[in-house]
Each structure stands twice: as C-alpha cells, then as structure tokens.
N, C-alpha and C positions, 0 to 999 in steps of 0.2 A: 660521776664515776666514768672514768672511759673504759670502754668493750672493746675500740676498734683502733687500729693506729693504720692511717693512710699514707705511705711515701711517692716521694717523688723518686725517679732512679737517676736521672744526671746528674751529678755532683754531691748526692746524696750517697750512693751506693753504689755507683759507677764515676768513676773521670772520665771525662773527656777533654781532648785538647784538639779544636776547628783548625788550628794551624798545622798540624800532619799533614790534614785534608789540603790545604792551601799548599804548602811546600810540593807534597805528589802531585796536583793536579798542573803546579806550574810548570811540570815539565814536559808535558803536552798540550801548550797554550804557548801564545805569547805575550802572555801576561807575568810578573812576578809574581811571589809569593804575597809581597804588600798589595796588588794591582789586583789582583783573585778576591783576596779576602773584601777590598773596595766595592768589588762588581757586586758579591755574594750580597754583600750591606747592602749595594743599591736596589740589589733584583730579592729582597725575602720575603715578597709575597709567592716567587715559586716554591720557597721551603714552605711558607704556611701553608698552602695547598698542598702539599705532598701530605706535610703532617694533618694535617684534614683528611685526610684521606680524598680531597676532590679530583685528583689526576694520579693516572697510572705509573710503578717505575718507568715504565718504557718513557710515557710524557717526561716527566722532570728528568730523567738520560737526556733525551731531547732538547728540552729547554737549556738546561746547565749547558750541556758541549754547545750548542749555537749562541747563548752568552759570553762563554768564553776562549770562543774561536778553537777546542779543543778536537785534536785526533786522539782519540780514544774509545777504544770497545767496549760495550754495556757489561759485560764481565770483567774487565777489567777498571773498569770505573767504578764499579759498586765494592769490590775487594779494596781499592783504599779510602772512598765514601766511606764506606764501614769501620774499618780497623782504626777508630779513634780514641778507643776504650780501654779504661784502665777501673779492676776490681778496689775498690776500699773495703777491707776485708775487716775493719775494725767494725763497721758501722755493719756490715754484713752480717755480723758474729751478734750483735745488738738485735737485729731483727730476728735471726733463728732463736733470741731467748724469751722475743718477745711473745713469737708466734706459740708459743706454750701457753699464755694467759692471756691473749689479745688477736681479735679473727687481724688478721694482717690483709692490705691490699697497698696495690700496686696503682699508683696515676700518673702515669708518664704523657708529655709532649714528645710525641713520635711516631716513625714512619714506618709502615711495613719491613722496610729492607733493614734498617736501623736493629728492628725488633726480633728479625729472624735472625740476622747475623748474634746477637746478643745472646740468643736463647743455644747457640750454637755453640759458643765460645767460654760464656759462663753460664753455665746451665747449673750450677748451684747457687742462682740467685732465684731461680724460680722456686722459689716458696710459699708463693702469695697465696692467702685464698680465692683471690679475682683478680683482676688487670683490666681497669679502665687504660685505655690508650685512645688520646686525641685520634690519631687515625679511623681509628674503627666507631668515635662517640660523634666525628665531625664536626667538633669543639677542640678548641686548645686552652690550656690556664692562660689568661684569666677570666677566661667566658665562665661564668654561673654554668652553665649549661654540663658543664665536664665533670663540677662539684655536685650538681642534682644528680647527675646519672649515677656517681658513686655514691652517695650517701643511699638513692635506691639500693643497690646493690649490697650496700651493707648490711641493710633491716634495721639501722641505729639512729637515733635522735642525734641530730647536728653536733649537740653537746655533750655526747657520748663517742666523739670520734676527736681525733688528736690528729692533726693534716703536717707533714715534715719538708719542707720545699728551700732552695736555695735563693728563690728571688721571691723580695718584697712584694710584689703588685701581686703575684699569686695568694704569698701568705694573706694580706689583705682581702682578696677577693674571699676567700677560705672563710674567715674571720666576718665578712657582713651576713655570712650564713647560720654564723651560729658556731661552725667549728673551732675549737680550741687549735692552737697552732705554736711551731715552732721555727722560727728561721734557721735556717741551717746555713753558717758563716764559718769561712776556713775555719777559726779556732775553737768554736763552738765544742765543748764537750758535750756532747748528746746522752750519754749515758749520768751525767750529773744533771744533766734538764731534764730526764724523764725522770730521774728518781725525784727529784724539787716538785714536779706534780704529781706525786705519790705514786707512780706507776712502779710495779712489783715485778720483776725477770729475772 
C-alpha cells in the first residue's frame, strides 16, 4: 500500500526552459545563445556543485561570468538565472488531492537561489510535507544517498512510497531501493497512473 508519494519539481510541477537563461545571458557575453548553452554543457560540474550545495552563489556568479566572458551584476544575473519557471497547474491540482490521503514530499535537484526564487514566485506549490533538496542533502538523483535521506524522512518502507521524476536514471536509481515509481513523460497522464496503482484523491 503506498502512505507516501515523493515528487520531483522540474518538469514535474514546474517547467522549465535553460534556453531563456542562454538567450538573456547572451547578451552580456560574447557568446551566442547556441555558444552559452555549449560552454554550460562543457563546464556542468560548476552546476553540480552549486546544486550540492559545495560552493557559494557568490562562487558560481563568479565562475559562470568568468566562463563566459560576461559583464553582468550578481543581481542582475540571478533575476534571469532564476526566472526559467513555468507552473503545471494540472499536475499541481493532482498533488493538493493527493496531500489529503498521502504524507507528500518534495525531492528536488537544486540550488539555493533556484529554490528561493521558486518559493517566492509560486509559493502555492509549497505544500509538501518535507523538501529533500540536493543542495542542502549534498547528493543529487541519482546518488542513492538523496533517496536514503528521503525515505528517512518519510518514516515509510521503500515500498510504501511511490517516487514521480522526469528522467529515467533517477527513476531507476528509486527503483533499486525498493520504491515504486512513475516516469513522468510529456504525455503521460498522471492522474490515470495513479489511479492503475490503486491510489485514492
């Protein structure tokens, strides 16, 4: 029986779209929008570290602008950093029925500035009972390490939690644990896969 339904928030319950981020930054660079999104590829162990939590905004400000030659202010870089985000208010509406018969958490891959801005903007997604966030666990999916810490946090047997994530290698990771899982694929009806494992909202 599942007690517990664990989400992901990108592309789960938030959109996001990196190329915003790539078009605005190219205009204080001299780089393209194509030539940004490249460097970004080449250089994403600075993102994993941020979302680790292992370095400061101020660091990854730092890093980013000296990667890509960029004149731009730490406030003004984090306001289009940030504003990548778009509400999916169907899947949204799915979680507030669910949070009625199911302790709900939050396991997001993400970064302080990411998370604040989020909580700022759509602050009706904060419903969770908990918020595992890579940053503050110092793991990212698909480290085991991010799924121990929440399945702690639950109080519920592996097989008692249902994990909701947009990328396979997570689901999978989820899945050598024990947790029951759902891939979350653009056309994916969520609300017809939860009721197919009997789940009640």
């Amino acid at each position: 029986m599942i007690r517990c339904v664990i989400s992901d928030m990108g592309k789960v319950i938030l959109h996001f779209d990196r190329g915003i981020f790539y078009e605005k930054i190219a205009g204080f660079c001299p780089y393209s929008k194509d030539e940004v999104k490249e460097l970004t590829l080449q250089n994403f162990d600075i993102v994993v570290s941020f979302n680790e939590g292992a370095i400061s905004p101020e660091e990854f400000y730092r890093k980013v602008i000296s990667k890509l030659k960029a004149k731009i202010g730490y406030d003004e870089f984090y306001a289009i950093y940030s504003d990548v985000f778009f509400l999916n208010s169907p899947v949204l509406d799915i979680m507030k029925r669910l949070k009625r018969r199911y302790r709900l958490i939050l396991l997001s891959n993400t970064d302080v500035m990411h998370f604040t801005f989020i909580k700022k903007k759509f602050p009706e997604i904060l419903i969770f009972d908990d918020y595992i966030l890579s940053y503050e666990v110092g793991a990212m999916k698909p480290d085991p390490r991010i799924y121990e810490e929440a399945l702690k946090r639950t109080g519920f047997k592996p097989e008692e939690c249902l994990f909701i994530d947009d990328m396979e290698e997570n689901i999978k990771s989820a899945q050598k644990l024990g947790i029951k899982v759902i891939l979350m694929e653009p056309r994916t009806d969520l609300e017809a896969v939860l009721r197919g494992m009997d789940l009640s909202f």
